[in-house]
C-alpha positions in Angstrom: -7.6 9.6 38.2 -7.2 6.0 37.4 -4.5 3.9 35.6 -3.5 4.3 32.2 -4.3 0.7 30.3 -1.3 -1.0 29.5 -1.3 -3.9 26.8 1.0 -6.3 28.8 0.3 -9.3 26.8 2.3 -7.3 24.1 5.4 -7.0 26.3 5.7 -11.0 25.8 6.8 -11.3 22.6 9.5 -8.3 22.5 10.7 -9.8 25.8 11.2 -13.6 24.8 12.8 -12.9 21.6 14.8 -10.4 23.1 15.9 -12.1 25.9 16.9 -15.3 23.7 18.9 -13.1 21.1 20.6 -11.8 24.3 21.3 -15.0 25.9 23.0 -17.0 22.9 25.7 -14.3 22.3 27.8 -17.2 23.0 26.6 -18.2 20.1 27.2 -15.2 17.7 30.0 -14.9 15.0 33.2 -14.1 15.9 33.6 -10.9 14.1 30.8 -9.1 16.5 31.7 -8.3 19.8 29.4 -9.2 22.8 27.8 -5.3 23.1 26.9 -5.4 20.0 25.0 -8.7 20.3 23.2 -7.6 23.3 22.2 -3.9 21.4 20.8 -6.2 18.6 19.0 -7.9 21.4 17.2 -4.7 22.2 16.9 -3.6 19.2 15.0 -6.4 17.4 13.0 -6.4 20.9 11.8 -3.2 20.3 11.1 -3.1 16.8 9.0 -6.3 18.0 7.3 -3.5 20.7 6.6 -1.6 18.0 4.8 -4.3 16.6 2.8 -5.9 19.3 2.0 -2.5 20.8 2.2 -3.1 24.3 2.6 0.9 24.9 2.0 3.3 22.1 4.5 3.5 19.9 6.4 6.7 21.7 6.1 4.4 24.8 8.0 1.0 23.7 10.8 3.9 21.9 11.3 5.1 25.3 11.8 0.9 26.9 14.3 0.1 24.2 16.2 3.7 24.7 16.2 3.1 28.5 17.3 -1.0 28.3 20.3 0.7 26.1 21.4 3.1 28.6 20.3 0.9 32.0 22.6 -2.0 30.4 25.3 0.5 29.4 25.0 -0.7 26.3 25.3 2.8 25.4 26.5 5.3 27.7 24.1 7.8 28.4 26.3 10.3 27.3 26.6 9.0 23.9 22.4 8.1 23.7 21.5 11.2 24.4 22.3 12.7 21.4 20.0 10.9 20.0 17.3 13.6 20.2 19.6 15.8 18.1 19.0 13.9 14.9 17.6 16.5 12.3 15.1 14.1 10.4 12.3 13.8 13.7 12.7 17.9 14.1 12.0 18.4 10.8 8.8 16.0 10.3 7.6 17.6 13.9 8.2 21.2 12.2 5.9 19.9 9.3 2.8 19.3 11.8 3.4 22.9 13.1 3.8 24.7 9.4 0.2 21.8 8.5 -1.3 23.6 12.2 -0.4 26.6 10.3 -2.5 26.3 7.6 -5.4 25.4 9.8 -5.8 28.0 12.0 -5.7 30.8 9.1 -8.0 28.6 7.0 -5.7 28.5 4.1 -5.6 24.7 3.9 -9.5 24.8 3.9 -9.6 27.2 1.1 -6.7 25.4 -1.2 -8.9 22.1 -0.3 -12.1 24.1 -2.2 -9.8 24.8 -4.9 -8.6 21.8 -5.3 -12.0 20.5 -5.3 -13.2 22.7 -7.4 -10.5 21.4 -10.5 -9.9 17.7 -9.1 -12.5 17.1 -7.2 -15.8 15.3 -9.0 -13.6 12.0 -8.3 -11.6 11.1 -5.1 -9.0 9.2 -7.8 -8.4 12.5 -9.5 -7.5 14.2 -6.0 -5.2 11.0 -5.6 -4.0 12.4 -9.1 -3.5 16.0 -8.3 -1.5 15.2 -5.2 0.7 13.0 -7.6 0.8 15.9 -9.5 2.1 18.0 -6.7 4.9 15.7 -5.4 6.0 15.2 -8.9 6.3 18.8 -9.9 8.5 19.4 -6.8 10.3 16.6 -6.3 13.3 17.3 -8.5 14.2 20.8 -6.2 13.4 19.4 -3.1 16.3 17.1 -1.8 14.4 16.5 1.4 11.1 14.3 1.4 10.1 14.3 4.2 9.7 18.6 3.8 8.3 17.5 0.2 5.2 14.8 2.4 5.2 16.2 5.8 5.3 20.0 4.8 4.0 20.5 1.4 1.3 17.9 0.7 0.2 16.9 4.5 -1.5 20.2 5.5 -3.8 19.6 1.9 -4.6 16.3 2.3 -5.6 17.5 6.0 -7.7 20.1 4.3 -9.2 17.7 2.2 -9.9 15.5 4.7 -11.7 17.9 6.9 -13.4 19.7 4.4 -15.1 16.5 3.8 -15.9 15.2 7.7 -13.1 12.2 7.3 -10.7 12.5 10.3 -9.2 9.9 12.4 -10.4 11.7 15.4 -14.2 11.3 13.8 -13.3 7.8 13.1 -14.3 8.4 9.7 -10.8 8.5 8.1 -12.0 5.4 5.5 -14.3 8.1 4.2 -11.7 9.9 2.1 -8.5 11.0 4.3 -6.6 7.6 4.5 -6.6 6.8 0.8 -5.4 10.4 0.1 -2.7 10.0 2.8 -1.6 6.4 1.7 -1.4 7.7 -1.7 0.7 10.8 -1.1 3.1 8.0 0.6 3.6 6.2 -2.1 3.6 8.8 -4.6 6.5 10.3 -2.3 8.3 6.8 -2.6 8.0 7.5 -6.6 8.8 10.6 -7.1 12.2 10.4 -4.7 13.6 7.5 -6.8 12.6 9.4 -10.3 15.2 12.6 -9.4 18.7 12.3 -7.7 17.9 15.4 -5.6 14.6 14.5 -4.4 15.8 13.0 -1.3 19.1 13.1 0.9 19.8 9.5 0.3 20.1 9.8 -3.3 23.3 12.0 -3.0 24.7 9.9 -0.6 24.6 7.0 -3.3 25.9 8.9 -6.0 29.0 9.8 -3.8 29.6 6.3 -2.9 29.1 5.4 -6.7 31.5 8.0 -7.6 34.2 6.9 -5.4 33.8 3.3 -6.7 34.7 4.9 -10.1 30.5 4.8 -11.0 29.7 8.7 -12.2 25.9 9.5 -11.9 25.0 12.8 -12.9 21.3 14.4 -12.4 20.9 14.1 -16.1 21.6 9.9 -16.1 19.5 9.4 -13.2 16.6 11.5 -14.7 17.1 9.4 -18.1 16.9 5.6 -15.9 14.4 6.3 -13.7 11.6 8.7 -15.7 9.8 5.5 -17.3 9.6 2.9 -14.4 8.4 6.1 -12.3 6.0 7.4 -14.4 4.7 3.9 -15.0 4.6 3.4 -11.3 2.7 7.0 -11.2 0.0 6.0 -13.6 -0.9 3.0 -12.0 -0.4 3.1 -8.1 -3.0 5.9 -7.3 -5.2 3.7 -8.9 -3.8 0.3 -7.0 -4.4 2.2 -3.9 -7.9 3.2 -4.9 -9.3 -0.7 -5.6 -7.2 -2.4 -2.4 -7.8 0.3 -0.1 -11.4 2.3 -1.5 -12.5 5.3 -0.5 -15.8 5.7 1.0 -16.6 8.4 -1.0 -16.0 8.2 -4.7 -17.8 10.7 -6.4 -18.7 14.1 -5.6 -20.7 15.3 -9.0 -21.7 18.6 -7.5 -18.2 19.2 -6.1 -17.3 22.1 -8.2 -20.6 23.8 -8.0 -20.5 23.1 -4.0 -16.6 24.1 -3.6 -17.4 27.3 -5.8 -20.1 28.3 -2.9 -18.1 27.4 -0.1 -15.2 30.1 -1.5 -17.6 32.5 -2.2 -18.9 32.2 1.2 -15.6 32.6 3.0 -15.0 35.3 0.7 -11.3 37.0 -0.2 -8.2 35.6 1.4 -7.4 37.5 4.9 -4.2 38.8 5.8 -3.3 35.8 8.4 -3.9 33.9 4.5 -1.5 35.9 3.0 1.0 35.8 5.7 0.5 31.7 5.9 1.2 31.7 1.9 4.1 33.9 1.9 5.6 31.5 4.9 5.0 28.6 2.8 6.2 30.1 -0.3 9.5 31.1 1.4 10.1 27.4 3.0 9.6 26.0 -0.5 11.8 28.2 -2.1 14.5 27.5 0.8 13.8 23.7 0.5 14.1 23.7 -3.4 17.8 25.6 -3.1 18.8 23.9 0.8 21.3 21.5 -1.3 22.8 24.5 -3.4 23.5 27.0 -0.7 24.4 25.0 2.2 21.2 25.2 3.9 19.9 22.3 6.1 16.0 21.4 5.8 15.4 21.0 9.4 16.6 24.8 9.5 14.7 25.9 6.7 11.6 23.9 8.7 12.8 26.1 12.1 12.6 29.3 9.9 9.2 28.9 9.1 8.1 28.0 12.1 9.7 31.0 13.6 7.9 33.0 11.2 4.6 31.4 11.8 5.2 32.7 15.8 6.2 36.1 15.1 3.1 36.9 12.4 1.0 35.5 15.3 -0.1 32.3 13.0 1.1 30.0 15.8 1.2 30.8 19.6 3.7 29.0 21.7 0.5 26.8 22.8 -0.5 25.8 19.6 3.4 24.6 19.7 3.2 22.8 22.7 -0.3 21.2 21.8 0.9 19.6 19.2 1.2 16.0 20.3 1.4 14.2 16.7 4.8 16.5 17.0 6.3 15.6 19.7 5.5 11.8 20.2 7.3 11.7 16.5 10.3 13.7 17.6 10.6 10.6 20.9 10.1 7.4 18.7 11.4 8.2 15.6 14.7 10.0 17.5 15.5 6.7 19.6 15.1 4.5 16.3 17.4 6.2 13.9 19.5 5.9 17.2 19.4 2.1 17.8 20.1 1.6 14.0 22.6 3.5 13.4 24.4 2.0 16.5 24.3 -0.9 14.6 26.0 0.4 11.7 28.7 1.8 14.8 29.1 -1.3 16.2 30.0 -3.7 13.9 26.2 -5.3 13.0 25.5 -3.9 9.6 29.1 -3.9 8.3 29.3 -8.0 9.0 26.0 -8.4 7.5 27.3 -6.7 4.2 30.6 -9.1 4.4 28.7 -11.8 5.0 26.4 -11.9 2.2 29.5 -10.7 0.1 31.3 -13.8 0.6 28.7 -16.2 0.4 27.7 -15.4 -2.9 31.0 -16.1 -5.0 31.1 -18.1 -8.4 27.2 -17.2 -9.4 26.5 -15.7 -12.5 26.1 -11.7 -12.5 22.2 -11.6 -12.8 21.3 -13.8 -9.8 23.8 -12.0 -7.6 22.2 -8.5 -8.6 18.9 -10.2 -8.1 19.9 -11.7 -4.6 21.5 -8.1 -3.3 18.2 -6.3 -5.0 15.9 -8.3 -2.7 18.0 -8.7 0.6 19.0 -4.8 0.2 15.4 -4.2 0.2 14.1 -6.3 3.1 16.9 -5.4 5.1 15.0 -1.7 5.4 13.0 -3.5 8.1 15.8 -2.9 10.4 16.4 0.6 9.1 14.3 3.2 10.5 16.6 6.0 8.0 17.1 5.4 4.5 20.5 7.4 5.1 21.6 5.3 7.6 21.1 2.2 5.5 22.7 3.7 2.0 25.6 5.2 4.1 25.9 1.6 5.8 25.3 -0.9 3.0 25.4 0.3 -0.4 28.6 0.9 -1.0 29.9 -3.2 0.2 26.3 -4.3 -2.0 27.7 -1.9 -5.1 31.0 -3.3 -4.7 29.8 -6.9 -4.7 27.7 -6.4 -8.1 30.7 -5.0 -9.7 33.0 -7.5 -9.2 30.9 -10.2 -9.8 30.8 -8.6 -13.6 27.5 -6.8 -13.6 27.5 -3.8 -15.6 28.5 -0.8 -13.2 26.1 1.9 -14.1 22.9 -1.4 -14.1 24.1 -2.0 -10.5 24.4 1.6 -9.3 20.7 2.3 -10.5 19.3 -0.3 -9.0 20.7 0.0 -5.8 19.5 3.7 -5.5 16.3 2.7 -7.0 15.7 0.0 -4.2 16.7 3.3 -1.5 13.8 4.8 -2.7 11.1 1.8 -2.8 12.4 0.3 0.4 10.3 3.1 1.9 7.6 0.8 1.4 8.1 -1.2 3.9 7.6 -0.1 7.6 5.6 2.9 9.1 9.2 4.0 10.3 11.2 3.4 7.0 11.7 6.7 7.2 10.8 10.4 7.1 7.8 10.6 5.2 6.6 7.3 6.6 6.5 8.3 10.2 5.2 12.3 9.0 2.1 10.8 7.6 1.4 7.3 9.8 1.4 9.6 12.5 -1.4 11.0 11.8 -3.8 8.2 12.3 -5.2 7.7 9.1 -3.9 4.4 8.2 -3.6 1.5 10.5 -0.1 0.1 11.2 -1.4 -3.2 9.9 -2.9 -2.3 7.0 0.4 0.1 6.4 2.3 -3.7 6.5 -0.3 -5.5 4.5 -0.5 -2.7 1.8 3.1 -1.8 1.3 4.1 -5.1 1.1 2.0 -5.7 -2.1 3.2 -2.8 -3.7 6.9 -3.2 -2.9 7.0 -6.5 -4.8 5.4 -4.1 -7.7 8.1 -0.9 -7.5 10.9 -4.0 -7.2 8.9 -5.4 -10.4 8.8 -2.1 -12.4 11.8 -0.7 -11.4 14.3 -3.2 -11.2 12.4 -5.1 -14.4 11.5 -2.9 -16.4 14.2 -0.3 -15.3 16.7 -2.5 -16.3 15.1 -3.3 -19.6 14.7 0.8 -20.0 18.4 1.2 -19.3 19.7 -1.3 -21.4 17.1 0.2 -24.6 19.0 3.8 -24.3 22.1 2.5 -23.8 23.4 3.0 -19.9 24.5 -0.7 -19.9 
């Protein structure tokens, strides 16, 4: 057996930036001690890696996690716990519940149904899975369960059911416009409710103890018209910059209506697979209200899956897509929030906090809005970077005399549309780039296009909405 290919001429880059970040700590500002230079060093290198591709993405995770540890950085002790973090184990549980789905054939038979109603246009399926994501959003606190568990496995239906697979190379057909909507439909729909992702409680928290109350009720009344404008128009966005192959199935429902007649009355391993999935759902929807974490709600079913017979402990350890997330994404979260640990993120919030003094209120908000967003780009958690940041940006706005609750809002609307930014902004973005579907560069290219239109709507015409009923 030969060699594996490596890309070495992508190990340039990472290494010359990284090795001049690491060299000019003499250099760096006093308030940052010289580990922490030399971990942003590594870290910058390897979201470079990540980049330039030298290794597949799993690969370059591993360089910059063993750099950390090699250069005691981080002790070993203390890395190692990376793999711990919930969020990977939850998106790799996803690909087993989607695996799920496949081997009973129940994703292939929701796909015909959702044919069957959706299906004479591929915009209206970009539709119905807006539809989906919306209708659960506001009980499920965890995206990346709401993307990776709930909507994948359909769009993988979907995508099979009409020969458009990565592993086909014929993903353009159908598949990546489905997936890259459902991404940014995901991005929607979590800044639209305050429990529709974890980050969003973490804001209200840090608003409340800045004397900022949010309840579910406010956040519902800001953000319900720049998301559903953002709704409305996106899938549609999505659907002229990136087009589908196919755009029109006119015998679809006449076609879909044969193909579950043919496979005839669900089965038992069906009913089983729907039961499971109804049960995670459920679990997700209440997780926040009972205590319940959603990587263990993601375990249960899983477990469930194996002792039905669904899954066998090979289809477990098959599944690649699963595991190479659980490496990358783990050692990521890990770099970033050692930032936030050692000092990085903390004097980048002070820093742009004092430099800003003596401006009027709306250019301040407007400076935090944008460098709060791009600053995602070395976040690979939107936790991490609410827990780290929002509070010192929040405090900033307020006493600079913008109106409490207008900084607040915007600040956990950004959380939300920041997501658009990287394939690993965070959960959802790394459940469905995974898959193959979407290139990493035309991931970039797109989401950069439609950030500047979610900070457009929702910080525009948000603000304008909030100020017409009254929140500021």
């Amino acid at each position: 057996m030969g060699l594996a290919k490596v890309n070495y001429k992508g190990l340039i880059l990472p290494l010359i930036i990284g090795l001049l970040i690491w060299f000019s700590a003499p250099l760096r500002p006093a308030e940052l001690t010289l580990n922490s230079w030399h971990l942003l060093a590594i870290f910058i290198a390897t979201i470079i890696g990540c980049i330039t591709r030298p290794l597949p993405i799993a690969g370059v995770a591993l360089l910059g996690f063993t750099w950390t540890t090699l250069l005691n950085v981080v002790p070993m002790k203390t890395a190692i716990v990376a793999f711990g973090n919930t969020t990977p184990w939850t998106i790799a549980m996803a690909y087993l519940i989607a695996r799920g789905f496949i081997n009973t054939g129940l994703g292939h038979r929701v796909a015909l149904l959702f044919v069957k109603w959706f299906g004479r246009h591929t915009l209206g399926l970009g539709y119905a899975l807006a539809g989906i994501d919306l209708v659960t959003s506001p009980a499920t606190p965890s995206n990346t369960a709401r993307a990776g568990g709930i909507v994948l496995p359909i769009i993988d239906s979907l995508a099979h059911t009409f020969k458009s697979t990565p592993e086909e190379g014929t993903q353009r057909k159908m598949g990546s416009y489905l997936l890259f909507t459902e991404f940014h439909v995901n991005v929607i729909t979590s800044a639209m409710f305050m429990t529709a992702m974890a980050p969003n409680i973490v804001a209200v928290g840090l608003a409340k103890q800045l004397g900022v109350n949010i309840s579910w009720i406010t956040w519902f009344l800001a953000g319900i018209v720049p998301g559903l404008i953002c709704l409305l128009i996106v899938p549609w966005i999505i659907y002229k910059m990136y087009p589908p192959e196919i755009k029109e199935t006119p015998n679809a429902k006449e076609w879909a209506t044969e193909q579950l007649d043919a496979i005839g009355p669900m089965k038992l391993s069906e009913k089983l697979m729907l039961g499971i999935f109804v049960i995670a759902i459920v679990l997700w929807m209440i997780s926040s209200f009972v205590g319940m974490d959603a990587t263990t709600v993601a375990f249960i079913a899983v477990a469930l899956l194996l002792l039905t017979g669904i899954l066998t402990s090979k289809d477990v350890l098959n599944e690649t897509g699963a595991w190479n997330v659980v490496i990358w994404f783990s050692v990521l979260i890990f770099l970033a929030g050692q930032l936030n640990e050692q000092g990085i993120i903390p004097w980048f919030s002070h820093t742009i906090s004092s430099s800003m003094k003596g401006m009027s209120w709306w250019i301040i908000m407007l400076v935090l809005v944008l460098v709060y967003f791009y600053a995602h780009y070395f976040f690979a958690s939107g936790t991490a970077q609410v827990t780290a940041m929002f509070g010192a940006f929040l405090s900033v706005a307020m006493s600079a005399g913008v109106p409490h609750m207008l900084a607040a809002m915007l600040l956990a609307f950004v959380a939300a549309a920041y997501s658009s930014t990287t394939h690993y902004a965070n959960g959802p973005a790394s459940a469905l780039f995974s898959t193959g579907y979407v290139t990493q560069a035309e991931w970039w290219k797109m989401n950069f296009v439609l950030g500047l239109l979610y900070l457009v709507v929702f910080c525009g015409i948000g603000s304008l909405w909030m100020k017409l009923i009254g929140l500021w």
